[in-house]
Z-matrix of the N, CA and C atoms (Angstrom, degrees):
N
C 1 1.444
C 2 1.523 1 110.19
N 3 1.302 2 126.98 1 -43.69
C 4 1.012 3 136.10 2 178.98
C 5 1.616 4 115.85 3 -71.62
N 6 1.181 5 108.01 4 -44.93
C 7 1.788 6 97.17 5 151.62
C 8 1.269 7 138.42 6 -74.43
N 9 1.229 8 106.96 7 6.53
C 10 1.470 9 116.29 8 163.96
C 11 1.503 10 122.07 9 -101.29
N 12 1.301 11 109.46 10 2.71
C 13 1.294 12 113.91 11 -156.91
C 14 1.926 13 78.57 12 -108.49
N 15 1.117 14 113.42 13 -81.14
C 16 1.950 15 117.40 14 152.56
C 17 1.446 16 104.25 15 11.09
N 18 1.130 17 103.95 16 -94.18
C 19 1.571 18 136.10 17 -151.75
C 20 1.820 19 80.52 18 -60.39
N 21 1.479 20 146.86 19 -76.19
C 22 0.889 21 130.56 20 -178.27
C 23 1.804 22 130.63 21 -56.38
N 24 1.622 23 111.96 22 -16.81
C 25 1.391 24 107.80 23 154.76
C 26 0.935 25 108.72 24 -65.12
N 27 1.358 26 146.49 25 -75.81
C 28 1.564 27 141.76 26 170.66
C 29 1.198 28 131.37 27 -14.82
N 30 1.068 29 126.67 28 -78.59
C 31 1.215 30 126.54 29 132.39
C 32 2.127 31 122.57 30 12.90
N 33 1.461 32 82.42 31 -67.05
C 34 1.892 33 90.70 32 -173.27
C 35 1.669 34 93.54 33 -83.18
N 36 1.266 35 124.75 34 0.55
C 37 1.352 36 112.97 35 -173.45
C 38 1.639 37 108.42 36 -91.98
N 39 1.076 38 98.54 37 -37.17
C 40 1.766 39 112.81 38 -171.75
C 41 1.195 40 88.86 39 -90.67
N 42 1.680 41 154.24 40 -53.58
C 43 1.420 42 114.98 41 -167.34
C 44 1.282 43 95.12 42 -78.75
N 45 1.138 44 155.24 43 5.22
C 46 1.313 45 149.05 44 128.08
C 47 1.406 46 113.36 45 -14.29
N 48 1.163 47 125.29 46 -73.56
C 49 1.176 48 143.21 47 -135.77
C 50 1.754 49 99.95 48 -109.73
N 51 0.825 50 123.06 49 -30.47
C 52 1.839 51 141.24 50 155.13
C 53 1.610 52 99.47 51 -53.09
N 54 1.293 53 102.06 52 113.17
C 55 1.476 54 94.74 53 159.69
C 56 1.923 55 136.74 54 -88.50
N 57 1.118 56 115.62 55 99.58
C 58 1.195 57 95.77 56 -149.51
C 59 2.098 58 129.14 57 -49.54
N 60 1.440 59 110.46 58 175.36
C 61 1.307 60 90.78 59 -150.60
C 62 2.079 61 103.86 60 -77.69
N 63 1.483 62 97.11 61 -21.43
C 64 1.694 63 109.26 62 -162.91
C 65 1.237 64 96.01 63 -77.05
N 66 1.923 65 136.04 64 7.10
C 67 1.411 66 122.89 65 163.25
C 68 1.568 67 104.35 66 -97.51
N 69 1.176 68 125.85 67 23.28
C 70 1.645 69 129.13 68 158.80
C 71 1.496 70 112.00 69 -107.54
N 72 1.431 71 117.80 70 135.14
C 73 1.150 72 103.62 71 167.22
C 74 1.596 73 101.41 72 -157.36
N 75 1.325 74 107.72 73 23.44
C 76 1.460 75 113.55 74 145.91
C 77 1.305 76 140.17 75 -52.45
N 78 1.173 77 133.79 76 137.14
C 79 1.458 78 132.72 77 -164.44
C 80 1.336 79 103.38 78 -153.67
N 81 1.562 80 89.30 79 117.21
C 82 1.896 81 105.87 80 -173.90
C 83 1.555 82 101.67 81 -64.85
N 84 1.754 83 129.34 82 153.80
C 85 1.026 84 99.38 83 151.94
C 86 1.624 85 141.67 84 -92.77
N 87 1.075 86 98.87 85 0.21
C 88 1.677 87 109.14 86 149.05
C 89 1.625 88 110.82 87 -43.56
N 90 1.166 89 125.93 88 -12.76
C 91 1.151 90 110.73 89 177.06
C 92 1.828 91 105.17 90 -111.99
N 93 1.624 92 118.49 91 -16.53
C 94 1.213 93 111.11 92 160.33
C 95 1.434 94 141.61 93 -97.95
N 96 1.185 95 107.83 94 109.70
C 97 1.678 96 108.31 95 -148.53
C 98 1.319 97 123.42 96 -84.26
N 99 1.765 98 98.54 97 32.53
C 100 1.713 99 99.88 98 -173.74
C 101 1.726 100 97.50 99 -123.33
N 102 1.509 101 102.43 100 -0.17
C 103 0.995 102 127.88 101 -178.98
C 104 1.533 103 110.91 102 80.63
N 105 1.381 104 135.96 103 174.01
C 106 1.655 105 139.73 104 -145.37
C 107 1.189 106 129.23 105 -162.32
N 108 1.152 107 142.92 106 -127.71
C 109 1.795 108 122.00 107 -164.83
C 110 1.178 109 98.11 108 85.11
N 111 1.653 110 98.53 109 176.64
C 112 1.346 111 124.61 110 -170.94
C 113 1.731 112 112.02 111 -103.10
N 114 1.095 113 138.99 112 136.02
C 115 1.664 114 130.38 113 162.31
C 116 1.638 115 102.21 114 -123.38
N 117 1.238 116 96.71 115 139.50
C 118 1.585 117 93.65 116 180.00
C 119 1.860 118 98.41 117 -135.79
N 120 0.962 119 113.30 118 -173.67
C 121 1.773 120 124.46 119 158.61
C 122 1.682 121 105.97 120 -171.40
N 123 1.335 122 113.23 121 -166.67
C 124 1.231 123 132.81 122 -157.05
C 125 2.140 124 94.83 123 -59.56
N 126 0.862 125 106.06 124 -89.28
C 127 1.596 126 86.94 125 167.91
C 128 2.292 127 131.06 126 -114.37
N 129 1.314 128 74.34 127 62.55
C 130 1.779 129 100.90 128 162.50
C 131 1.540 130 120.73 129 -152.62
N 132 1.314 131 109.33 130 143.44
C 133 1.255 132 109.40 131 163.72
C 134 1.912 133 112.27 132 -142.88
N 135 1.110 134 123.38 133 136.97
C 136 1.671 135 122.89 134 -173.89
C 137 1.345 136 108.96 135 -142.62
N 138 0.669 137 103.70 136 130.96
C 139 2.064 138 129.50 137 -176.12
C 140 1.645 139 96.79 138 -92.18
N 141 1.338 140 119.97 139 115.35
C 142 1.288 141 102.09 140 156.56
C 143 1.391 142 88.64 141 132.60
N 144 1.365 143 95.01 142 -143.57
C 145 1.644 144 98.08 143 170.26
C 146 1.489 145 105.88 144 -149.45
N 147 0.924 146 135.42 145 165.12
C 148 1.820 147 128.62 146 159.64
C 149 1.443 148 125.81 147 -100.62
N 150 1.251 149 107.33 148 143.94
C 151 1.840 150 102.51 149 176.41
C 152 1.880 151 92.64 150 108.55
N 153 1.296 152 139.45 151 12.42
C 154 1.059 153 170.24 152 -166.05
C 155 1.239 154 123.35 153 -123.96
N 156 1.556 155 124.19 154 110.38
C 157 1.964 156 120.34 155 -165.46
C 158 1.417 157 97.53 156 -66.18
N 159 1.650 158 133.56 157 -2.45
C 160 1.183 159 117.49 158 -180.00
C 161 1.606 160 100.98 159 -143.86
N 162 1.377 161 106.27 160 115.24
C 163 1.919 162 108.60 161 -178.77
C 164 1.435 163 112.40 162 -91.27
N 165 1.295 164 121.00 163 -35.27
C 166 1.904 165 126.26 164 -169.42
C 167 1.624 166 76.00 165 117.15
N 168 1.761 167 84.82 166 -159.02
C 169 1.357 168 116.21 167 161.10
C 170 1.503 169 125.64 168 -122.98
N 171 1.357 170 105.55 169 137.78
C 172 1.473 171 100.06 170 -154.09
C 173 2.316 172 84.11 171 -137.29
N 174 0.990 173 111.77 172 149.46
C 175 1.712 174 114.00 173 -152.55
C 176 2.065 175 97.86 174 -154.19
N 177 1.388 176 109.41 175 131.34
C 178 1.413 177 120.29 176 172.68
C 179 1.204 178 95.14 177 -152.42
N 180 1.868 179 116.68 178 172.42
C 181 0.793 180 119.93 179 -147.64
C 182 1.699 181 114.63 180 -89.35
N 183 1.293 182 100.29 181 7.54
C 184 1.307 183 117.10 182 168.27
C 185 1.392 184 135.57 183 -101.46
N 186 1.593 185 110.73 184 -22.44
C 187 1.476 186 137.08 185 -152.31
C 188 1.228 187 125.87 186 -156.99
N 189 1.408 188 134.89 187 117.86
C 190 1.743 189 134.37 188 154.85
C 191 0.829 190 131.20 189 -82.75
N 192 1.478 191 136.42 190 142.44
C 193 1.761 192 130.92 191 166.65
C 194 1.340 193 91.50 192 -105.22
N 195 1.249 194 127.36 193 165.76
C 196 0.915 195 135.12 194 169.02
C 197 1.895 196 109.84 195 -149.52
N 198 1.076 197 138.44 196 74.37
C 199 1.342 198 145.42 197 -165.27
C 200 1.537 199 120.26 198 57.44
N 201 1.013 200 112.45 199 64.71
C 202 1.288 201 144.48 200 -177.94
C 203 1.578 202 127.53 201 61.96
N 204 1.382 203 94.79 202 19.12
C 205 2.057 204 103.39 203 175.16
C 206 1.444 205 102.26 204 -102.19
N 207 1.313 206 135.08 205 114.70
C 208 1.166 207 140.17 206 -175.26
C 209 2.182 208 106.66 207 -98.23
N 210 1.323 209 102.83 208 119.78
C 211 1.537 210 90.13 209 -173.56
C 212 1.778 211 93.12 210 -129.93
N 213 1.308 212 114.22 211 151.16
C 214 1.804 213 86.64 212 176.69
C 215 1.704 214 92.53 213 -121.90
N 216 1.512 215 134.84 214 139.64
C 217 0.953 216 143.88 215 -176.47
C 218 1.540 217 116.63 216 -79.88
N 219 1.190 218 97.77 217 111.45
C 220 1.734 219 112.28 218 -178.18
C 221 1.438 220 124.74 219 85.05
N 222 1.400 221 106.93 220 -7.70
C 223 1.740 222 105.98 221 167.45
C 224 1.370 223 94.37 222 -140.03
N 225 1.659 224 81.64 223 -176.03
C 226 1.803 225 105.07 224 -176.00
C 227 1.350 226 107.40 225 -110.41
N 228 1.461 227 121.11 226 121.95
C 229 1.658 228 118.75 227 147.51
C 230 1.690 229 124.42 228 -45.08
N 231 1.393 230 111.19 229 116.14
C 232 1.569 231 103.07 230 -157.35
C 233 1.940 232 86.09 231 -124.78
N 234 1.126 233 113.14 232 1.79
C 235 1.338 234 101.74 233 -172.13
C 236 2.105 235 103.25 234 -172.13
N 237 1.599 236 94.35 235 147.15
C 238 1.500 237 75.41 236 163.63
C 239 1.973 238 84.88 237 -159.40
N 240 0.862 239 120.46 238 142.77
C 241 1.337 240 146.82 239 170.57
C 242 1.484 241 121.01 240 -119.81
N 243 1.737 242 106.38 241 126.04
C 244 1.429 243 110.29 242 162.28
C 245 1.202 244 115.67 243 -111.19
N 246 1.339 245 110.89 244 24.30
C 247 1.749 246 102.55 245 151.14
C 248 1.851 247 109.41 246 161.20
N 249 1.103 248 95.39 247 -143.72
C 250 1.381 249 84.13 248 -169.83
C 251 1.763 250 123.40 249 -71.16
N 252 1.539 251 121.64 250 135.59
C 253 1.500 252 101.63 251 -168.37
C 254 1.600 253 94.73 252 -85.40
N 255 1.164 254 133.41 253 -36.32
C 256 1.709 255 127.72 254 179.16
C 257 1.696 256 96.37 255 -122.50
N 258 1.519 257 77.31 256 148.35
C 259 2.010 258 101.21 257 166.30
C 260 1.539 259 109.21 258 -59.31
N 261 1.307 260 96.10 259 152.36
C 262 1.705 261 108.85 260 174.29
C 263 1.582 262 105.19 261 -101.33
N 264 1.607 263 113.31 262 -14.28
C 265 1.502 264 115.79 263 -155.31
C 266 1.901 265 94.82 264 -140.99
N 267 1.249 266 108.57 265 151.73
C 268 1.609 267 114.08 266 150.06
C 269 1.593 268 98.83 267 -77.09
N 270 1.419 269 93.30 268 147.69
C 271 1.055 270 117.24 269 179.88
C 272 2.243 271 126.56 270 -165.16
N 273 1.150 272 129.69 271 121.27
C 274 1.201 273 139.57 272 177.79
C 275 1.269 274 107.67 273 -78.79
N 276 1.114 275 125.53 274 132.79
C 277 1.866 276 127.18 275 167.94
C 278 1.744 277 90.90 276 -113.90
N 279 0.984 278 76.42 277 167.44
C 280 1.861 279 105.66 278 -166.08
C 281 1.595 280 94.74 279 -84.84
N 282 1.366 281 131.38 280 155.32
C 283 1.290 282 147.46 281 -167.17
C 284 1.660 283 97.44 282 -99.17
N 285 1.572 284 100.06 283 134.51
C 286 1.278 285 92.06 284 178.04
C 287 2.019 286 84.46 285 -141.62
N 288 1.626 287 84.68 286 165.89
C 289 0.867 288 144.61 287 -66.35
C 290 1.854 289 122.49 288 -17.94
N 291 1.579 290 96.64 289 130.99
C 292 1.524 291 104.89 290 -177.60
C 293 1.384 292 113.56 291 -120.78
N 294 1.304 293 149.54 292 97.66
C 295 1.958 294 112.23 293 29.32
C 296 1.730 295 93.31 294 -58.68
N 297 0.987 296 102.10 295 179.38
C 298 1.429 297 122.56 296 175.96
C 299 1.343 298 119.34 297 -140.11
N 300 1.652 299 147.71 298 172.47
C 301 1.532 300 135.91 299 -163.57
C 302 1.686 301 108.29 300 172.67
N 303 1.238 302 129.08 301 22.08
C 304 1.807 303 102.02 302 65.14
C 305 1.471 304 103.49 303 -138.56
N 306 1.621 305 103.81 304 -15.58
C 307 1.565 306 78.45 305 -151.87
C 308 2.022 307 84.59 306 -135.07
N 309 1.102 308 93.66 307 123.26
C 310 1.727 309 129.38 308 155.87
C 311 1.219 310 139.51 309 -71.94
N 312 1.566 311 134.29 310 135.51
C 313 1.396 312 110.16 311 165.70
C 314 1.688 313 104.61 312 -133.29
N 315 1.410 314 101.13 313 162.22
C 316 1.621 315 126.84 314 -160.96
C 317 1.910 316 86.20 315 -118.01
N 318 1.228 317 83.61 316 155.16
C 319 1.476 318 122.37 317 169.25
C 320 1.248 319 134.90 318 -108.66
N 321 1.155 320 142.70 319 142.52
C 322 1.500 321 117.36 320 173.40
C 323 1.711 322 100.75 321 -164.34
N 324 1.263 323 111.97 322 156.47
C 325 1.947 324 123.39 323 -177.64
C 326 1.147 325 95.40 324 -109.39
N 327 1.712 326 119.12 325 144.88
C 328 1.261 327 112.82 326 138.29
C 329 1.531 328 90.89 327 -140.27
N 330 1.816 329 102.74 328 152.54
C 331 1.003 330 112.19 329 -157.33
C 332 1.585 331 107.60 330 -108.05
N 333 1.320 332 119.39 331 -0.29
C 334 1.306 333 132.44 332 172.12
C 335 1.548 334 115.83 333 -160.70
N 336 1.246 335 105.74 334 135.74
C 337 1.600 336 110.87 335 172.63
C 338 1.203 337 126.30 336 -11.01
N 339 1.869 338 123.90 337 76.40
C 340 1.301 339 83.19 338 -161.99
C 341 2.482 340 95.16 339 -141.27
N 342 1.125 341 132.47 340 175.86
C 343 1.241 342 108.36 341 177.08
C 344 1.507 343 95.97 342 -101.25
N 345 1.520 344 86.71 343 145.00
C 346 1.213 345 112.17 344 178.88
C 347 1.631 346 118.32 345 -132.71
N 348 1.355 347 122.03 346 136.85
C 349 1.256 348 136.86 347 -164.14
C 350 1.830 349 94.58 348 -119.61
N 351 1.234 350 103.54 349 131.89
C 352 1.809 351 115.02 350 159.76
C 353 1.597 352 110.17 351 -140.78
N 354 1.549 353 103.39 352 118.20
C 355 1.224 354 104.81 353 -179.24
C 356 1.471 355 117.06 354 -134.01
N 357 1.329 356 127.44 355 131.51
C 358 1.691 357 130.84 356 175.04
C 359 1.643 358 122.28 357 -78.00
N 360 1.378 359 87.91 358 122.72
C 361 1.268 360 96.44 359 -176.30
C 362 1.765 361 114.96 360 -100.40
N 363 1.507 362 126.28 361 165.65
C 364 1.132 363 102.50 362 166.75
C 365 1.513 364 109.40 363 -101.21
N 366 1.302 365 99.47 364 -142.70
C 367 2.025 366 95.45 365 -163.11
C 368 1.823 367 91.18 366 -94.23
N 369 1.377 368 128.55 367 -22.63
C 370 1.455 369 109.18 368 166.17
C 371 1.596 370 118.50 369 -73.93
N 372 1.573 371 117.97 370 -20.90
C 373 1.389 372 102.50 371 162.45
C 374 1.816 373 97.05 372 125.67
N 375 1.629 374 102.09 373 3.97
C 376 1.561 375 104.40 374 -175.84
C 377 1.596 376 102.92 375 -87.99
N 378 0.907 377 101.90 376 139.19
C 379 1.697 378 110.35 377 173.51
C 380 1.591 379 111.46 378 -66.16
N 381 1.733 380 111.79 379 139.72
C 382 1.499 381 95.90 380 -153.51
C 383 1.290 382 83.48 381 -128.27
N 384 1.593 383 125.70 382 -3.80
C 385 2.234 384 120.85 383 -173.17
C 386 1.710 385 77.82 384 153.51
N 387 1.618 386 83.37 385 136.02
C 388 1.249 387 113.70 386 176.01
C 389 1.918 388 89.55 387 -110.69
N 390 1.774 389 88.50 388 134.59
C 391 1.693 390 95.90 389 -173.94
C 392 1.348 391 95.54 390 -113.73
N 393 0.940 392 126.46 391 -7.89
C 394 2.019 393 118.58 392 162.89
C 395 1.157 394 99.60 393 -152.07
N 396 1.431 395 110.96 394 175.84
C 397 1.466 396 116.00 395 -164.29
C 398 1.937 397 89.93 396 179.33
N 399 1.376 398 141.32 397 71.59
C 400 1.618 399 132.49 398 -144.66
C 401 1.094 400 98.96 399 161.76
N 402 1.695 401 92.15 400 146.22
C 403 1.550 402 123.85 401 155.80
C 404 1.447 403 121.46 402 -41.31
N 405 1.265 404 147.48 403 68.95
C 406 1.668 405 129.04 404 159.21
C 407 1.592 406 111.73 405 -53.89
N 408 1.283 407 72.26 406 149.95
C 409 1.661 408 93.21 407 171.18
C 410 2.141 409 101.07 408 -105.05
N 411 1.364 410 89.18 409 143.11
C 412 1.688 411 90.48 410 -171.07
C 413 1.760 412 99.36 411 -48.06
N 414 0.974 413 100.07 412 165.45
C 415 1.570 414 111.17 413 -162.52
C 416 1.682 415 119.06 414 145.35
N 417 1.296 416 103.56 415 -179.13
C 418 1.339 417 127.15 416 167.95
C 419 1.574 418 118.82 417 -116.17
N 420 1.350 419 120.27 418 115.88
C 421 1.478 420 135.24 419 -152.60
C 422 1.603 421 107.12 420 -107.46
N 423 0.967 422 128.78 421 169.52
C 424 1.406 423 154.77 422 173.16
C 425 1.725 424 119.56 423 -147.62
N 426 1.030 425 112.53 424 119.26
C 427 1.529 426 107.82 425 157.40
C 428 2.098 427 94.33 426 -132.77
N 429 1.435 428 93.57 427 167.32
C 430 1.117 429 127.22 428 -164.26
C 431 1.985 430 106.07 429 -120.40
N 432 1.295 431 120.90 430 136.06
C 433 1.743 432 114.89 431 -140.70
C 434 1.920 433 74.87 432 -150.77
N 435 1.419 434 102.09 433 92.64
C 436 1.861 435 91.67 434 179.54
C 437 1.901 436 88.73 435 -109.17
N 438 1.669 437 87.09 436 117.84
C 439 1.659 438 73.24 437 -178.14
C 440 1.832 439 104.79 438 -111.35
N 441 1.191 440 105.91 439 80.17
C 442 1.698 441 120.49 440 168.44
C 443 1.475 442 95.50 441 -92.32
N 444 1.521 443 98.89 442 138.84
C 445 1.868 444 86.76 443 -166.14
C 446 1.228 445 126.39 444 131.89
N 447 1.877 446 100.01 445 -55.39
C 448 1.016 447 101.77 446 -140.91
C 449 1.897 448 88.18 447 -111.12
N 450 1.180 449 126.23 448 142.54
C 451 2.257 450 109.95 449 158.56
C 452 1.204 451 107.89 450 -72.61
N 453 1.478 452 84.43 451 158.54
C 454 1.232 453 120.86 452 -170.76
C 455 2.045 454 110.08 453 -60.98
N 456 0.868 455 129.53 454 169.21
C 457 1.241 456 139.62 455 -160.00
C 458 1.807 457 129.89 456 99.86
N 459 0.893 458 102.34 457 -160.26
C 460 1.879 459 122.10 458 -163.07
C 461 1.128 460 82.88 459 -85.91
N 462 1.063 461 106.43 460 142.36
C 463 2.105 462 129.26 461 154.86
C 464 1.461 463 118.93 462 -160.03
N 465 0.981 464 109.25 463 135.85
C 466 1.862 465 131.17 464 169.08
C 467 0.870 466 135.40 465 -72.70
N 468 1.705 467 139.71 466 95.22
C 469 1.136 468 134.20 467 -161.93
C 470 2.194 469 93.05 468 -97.16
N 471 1.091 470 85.80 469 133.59
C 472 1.897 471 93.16 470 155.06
C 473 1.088 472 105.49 471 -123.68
N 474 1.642 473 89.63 472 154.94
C 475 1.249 474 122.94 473 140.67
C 476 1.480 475 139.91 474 -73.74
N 477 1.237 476 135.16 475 136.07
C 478 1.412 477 108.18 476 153.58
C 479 1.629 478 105.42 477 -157.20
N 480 1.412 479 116.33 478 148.36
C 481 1.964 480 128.95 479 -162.27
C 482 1.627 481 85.10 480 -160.03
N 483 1.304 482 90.88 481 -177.24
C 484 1.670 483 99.41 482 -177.38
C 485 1.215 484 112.85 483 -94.70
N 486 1.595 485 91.58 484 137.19
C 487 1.609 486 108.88 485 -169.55
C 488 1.589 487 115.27 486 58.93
N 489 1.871 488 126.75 487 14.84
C 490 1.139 489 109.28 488 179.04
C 491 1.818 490 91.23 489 -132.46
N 492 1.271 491 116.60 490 163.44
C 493 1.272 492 111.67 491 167.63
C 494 1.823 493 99.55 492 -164.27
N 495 0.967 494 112.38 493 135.62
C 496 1.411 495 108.11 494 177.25
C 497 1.946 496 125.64 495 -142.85
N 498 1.005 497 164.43 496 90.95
C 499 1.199 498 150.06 497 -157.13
C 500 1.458 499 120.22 498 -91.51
N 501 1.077 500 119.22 499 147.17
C 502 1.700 501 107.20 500 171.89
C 503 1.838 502 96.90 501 -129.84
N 504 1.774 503 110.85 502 173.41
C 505 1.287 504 112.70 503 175.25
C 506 1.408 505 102.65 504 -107.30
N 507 1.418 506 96.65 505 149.48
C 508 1.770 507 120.11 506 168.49
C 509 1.028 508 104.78 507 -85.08
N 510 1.590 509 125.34 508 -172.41
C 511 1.424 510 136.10 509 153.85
C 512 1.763 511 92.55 510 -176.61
N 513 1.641 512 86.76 511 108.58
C 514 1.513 513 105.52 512 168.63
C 515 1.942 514 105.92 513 -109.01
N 516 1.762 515 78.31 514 128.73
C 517 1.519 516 94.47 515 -174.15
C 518 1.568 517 111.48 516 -117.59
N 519 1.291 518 121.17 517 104.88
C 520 1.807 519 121.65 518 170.16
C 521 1.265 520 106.99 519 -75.10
């Protein structure tokens, strides 16, 4: 009896003294390899990173993570947005990769139903391929510009929609 009584103080002394492991939940980022920091906004904040079998814990006034299981207490996540779903504006983005060898792609907004024409010009001003010529629907666009075909040098892509027109430069390099 008396060694059982021992053997169970002991016992309560060392897990005493053991810290257990589920009061850590730090995570070096040496151990996250997409790399880590903090992101927060108006009501979120997350330690760690996401897309990672291990996030930290990251806590708002709605929701906990707790090592990468995200649950939110008493409601449902019905939506999450990182930014705008349609343009407010027409708008041209610049061609990337620029130079380009052969083939590039462009970007472009329209912010309401509207036709839109994009056509490449060269550096004297002759039209060299029309890359749309159509109805968009408001949105965010892509076309694709494979210029096999075409020499090497400067060229001008426009834009043009109503009331907007904009151009940017190429540079196709063989």
């Amino acid at each position: 009896m008396r060694w059982s009584l021992t053997f169970l103080v002991a016992l309560a002394v060392v897990l005493a003294l053991i810290p257990p492991a589920y009061a850590d939940y730090t995570i070096s980022e040496s151990v996250i390899g997409n790399g880590g920091g903090e992101a927060s906004g108006g009501s979120y904040s997350v330690l760690g990173t996401i897309g990672q079998p291990a996030i930290g814990v990251a806590s708002g006034t709605s929701y906990l993570t707790e090592i990468g299981f995200w649950y939110q207490p008493g409601w449902i996540l019905t939506d999450v947005s990182d930014g705008e779903l349609f343009p407010t504006v027409f708008s041209l983005g610049q061609n990337f990769p620029n130079p380009f060898n052969p083939v590039t792609n462009l970007r472009f907004s329209v912010p309401e139903r509207a036709r839109v024409t994009v056509i490449l010009y060269d550096v004297a001003g002759r039209e060299v391929r029309t890359l749309a010529n159509d109805e968009f629907e408001p949105g965010f666009h892509a076309l694709v510009l494979n210029g096999a075909g075409l020499p090497s040098g400067v060229y001008f892509c426009r834009m043009v929609s109503p009331d907007f027109t904009e151009t940017r430069k190429f540079v196709l390099l063989k």
